[in-house]
Short mmCIF file of the C-alpha atoms (twelve columns), coordinates in Angstrom:
data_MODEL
# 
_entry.id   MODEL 
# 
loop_
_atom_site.group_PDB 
_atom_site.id 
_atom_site.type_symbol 
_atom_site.label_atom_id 
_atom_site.label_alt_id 
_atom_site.label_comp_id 
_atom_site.label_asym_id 
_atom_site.label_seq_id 
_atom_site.Cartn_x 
_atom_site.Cartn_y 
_atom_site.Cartn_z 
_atom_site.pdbx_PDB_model_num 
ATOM 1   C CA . UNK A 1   29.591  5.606  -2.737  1 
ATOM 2   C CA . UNK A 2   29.243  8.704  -0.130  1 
ATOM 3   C CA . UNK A 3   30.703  10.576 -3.310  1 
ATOM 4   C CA . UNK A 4   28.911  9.493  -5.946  1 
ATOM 5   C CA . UNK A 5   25.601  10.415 -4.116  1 
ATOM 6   C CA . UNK A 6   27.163  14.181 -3.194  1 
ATOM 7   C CA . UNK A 7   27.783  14.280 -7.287  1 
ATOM 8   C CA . UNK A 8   24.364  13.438 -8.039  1 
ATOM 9   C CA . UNK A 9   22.387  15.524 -5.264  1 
ATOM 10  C CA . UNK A 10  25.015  18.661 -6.649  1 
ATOM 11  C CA . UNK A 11  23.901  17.791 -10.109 1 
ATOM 12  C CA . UNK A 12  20.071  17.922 -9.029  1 
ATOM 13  C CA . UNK A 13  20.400  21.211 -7.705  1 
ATOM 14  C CA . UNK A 14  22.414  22.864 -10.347 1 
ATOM 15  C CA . UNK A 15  19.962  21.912 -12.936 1 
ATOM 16  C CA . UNK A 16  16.743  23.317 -10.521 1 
ATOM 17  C CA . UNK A 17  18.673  26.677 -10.092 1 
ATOM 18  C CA . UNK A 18  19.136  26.447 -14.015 1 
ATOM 19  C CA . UNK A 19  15.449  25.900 -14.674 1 
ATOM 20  C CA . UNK A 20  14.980  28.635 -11.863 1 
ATOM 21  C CA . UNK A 21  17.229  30.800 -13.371 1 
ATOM 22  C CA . UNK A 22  15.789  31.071 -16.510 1 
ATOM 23  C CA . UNK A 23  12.438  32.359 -15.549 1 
ATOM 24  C CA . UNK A 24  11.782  35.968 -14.997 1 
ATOM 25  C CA . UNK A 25  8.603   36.581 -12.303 1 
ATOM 26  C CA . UNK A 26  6.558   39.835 -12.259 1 
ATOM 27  C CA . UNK A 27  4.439   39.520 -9.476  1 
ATOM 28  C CA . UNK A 28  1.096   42.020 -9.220  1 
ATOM 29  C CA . UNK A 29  1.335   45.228 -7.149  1 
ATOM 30  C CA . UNK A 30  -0.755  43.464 -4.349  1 
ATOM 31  C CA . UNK A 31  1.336   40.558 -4.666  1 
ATOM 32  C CA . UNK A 32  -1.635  37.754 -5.286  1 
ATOM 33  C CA . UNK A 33  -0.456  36.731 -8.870  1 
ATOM 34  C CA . UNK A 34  2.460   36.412 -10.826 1 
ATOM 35  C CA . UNK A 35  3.505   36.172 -14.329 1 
ATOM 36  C CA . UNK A 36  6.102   34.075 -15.283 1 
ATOM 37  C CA . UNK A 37  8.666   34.157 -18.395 1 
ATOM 38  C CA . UNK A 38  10.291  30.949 -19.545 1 
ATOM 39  C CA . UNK A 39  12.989  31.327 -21.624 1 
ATOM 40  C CA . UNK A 40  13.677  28.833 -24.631 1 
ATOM 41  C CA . UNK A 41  15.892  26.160 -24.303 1 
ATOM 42  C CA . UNK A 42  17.178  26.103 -28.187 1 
ATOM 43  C CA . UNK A 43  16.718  30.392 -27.987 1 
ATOM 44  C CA . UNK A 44  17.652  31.214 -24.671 1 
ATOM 45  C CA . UNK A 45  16.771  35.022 -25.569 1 
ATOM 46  C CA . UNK A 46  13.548  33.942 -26.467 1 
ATOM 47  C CA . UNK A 47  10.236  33.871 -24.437 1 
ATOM 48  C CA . UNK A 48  8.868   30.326 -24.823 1 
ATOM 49  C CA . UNK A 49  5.763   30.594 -22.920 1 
ATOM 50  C CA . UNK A 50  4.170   32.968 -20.081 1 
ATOM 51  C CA . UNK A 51  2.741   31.387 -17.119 1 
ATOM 52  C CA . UNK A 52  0.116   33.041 -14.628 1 
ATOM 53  C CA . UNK A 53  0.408   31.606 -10.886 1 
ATOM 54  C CA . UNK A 54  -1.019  32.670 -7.696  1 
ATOM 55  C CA . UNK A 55  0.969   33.715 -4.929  1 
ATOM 56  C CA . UNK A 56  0.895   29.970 -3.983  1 
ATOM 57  C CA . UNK A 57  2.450   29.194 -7.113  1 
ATOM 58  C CA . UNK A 58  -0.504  27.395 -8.787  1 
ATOM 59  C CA . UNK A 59  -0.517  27.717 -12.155 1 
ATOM 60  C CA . UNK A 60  -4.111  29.847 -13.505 1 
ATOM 61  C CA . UNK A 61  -3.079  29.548 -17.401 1 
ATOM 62  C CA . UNK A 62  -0.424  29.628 -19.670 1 
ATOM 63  C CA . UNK A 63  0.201   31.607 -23.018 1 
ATOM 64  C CA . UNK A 64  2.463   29.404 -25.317 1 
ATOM 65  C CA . UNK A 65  4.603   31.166 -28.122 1 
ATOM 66  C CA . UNK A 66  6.830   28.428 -28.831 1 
ATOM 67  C CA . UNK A 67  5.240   27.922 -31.769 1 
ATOM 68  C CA . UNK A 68  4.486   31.138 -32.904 1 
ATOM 69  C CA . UNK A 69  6.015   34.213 -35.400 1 
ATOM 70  C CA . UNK A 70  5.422   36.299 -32.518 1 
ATOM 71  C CA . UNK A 71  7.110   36.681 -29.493 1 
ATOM 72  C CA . UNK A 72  6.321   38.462 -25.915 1 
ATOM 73  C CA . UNK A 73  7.831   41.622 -24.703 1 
ATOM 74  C CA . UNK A 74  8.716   42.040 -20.950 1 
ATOM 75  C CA . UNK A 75  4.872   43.528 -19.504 1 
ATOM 76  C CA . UNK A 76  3.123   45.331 -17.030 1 
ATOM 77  C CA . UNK A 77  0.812   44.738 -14.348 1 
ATOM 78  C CA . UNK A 78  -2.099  47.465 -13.844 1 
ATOM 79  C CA . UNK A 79  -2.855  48.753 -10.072 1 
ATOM 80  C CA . UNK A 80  -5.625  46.985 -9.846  1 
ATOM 81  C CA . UNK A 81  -3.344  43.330 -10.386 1 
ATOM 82  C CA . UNK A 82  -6.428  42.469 -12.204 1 
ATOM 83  C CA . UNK A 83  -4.585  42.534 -15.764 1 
ATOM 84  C CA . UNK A 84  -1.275  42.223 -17.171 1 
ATOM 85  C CA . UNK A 85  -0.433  43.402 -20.252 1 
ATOM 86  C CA . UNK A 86  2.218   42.647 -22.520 1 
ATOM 87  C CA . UNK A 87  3.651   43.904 -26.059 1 
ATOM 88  C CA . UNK A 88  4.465   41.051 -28.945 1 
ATOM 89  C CA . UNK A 89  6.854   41.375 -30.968 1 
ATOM 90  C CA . UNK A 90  7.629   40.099 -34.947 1 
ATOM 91  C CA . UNK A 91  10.437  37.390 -35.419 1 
ATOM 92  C CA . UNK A 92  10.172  37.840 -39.030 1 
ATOM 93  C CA . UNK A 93  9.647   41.414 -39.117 1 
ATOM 94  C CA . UNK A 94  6.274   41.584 -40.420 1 
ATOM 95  C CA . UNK A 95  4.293   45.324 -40.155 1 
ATOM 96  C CA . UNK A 96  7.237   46.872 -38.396 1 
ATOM 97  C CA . UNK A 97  4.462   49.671 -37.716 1 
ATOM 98  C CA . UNK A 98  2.039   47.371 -35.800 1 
ATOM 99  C CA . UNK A 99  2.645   47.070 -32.639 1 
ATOM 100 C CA . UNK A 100 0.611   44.134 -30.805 1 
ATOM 101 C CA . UNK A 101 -0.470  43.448 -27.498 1 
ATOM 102 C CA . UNK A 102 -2.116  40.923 -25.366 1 
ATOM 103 C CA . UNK A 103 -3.976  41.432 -21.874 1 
ATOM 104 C CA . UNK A 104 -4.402  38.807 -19.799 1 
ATOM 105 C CA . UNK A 105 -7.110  38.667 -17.543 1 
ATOM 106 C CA . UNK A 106 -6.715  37.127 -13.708 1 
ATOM 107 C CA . UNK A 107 -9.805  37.241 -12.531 1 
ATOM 108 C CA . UNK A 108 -11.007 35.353 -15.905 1 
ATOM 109 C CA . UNK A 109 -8.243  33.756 -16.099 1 
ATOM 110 C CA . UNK A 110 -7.939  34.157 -20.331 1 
ATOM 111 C CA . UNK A 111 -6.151  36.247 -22.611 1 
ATOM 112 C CA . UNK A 112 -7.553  38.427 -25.212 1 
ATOM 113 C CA . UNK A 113 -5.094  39.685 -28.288 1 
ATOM 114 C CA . UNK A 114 -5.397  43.379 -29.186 1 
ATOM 115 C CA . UNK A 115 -7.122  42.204 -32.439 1 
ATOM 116 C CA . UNK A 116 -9.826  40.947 -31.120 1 
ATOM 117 C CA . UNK A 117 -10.392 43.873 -28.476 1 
ATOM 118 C CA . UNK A 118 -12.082 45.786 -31.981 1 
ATOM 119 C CA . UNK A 119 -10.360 48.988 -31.355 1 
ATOM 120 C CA . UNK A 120 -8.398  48.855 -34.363 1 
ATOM 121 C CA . UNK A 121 -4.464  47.972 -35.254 1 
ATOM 122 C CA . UNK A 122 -2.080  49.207 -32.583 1 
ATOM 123 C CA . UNK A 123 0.800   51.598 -33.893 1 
ATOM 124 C CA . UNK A 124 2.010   52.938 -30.893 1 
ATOM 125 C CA . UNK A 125 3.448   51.840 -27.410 1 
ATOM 126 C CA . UNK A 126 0.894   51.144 -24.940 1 
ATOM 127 C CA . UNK A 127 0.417   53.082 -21.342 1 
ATOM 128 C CA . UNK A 128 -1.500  52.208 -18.301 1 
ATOM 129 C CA . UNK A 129 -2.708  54.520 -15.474 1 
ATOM 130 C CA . UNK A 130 -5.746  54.472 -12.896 1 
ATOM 131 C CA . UNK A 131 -6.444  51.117 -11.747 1 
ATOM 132 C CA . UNK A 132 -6.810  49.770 -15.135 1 
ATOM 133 C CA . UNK A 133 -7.190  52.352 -18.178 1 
ATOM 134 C CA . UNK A 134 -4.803  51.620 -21.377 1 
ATOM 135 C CA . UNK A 135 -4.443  54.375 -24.029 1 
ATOM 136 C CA . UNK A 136 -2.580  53.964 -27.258 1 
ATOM 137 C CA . UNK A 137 -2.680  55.002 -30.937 1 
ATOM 138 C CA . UNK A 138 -4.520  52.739 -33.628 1 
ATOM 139 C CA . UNK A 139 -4.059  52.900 -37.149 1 
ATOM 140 C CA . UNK A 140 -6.123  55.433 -39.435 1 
ATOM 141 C CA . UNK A 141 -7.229  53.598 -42.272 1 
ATOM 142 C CA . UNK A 142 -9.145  55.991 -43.844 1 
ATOM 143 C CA . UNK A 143 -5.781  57.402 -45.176 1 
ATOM 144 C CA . UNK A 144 -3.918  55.895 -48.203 1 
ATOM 145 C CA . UNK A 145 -0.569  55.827 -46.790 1 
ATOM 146 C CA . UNK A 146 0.153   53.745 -43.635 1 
ATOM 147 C CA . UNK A 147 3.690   54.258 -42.912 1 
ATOM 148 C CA . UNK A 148 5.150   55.171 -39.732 1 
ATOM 149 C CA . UNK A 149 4.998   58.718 -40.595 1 
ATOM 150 C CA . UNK A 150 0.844   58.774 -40.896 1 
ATOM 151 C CA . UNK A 151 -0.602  60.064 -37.154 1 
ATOM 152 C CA . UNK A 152 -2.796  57.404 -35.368 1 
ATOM 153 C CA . UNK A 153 -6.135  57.538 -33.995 1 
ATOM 154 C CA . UNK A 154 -5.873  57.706 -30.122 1 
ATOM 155 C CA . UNK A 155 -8.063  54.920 -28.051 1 
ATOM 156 C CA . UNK A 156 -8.728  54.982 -24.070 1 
ATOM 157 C CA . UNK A 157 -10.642 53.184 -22.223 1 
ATOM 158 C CA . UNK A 158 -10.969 50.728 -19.005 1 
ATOM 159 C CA . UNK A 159 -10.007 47.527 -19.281 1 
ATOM 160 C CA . UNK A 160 -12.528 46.131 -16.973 1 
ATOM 161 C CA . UNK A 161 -14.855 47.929 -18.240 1 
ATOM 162 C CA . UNK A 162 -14.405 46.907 -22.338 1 
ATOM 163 C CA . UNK A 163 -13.526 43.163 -21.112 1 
ATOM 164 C CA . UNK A 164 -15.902 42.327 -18.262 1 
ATOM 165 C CA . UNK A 165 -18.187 40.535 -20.306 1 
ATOM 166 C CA . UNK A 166 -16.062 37.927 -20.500 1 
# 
């Protein structure tokens, strides 16, 4: 009996380190929030979902691409821990030249995609600097060609500043 009830407590706790194991935390530079990858069960080198938790571990929101074409790339929190930004990525391949990103906001606790921002399509890897400025490339559509070759249109800005209406 004694063993039986070793097996199953050992079980229990292999499968929470599993579980455990699978997520990846980035906690915020001031250590109040973190965001946190879980992996896909079926795709285990697949983001499933992103998960925002205080440094209680209370989950604020969740982003869900389980369902979705695209998938999240690993992010980056900005000094100010206010925002974490992170890169998608195509499953299928679509607009290899577009390069989307989402920002999620703690203090708002939502998640705006880089389309709806209205600076224009992304080509280009993000950056952050300052407490909270992004800069990247968007494409030029006044040109006729859009291939990876055509230069983009660079955009800077605050992100408190452009999403604080929110």
């Amino acid at each position: 009996m004694r063993a039986l009830l070793i097996s199953m407590v050992l079980a229990l706790l292999t499968s929470v380190l599993t579980v455990t194991a699978k997520d990846l935390r980035l906690c915020s530079p001031d250590g109040r929030f973190c965001a946190v990858y879980h992996y896909s069960d079926a795709e285990p080198d697949l983001v499933a979902s992103i998960s925002f938790v205080d440094s209680a571990g209370h989950p604020l929101f969740t982003d869900d691409y389980s369902e979705r074409d695209y998938r999240p790339g690993k992010g980056q929190w900005t000094r100010s821990s206010r925002f974490f930004v992170y890169g998608l990525y195509s499953r299928g391949g679509h607009s290899p030249w577009h390069k989307p990103f989402v920002v999620a906001d703690l203090q708002t606790r939502s998640r705006t995609p880089e389309s709806d921002i209205g600076e224009g399509d992304c080509i280009s890897e993000f950056h952050l600097s300052d407490r909270d400025v992004i800069s990247y490339k968007v494409l030029d559509r006044s040109r006729d060609s859009w291939d990876s070759g055509v230069p983009g249109i660079p955009r800077r800005f605050a992100l408190s500043a452009k999403l604080g209406h929110q």
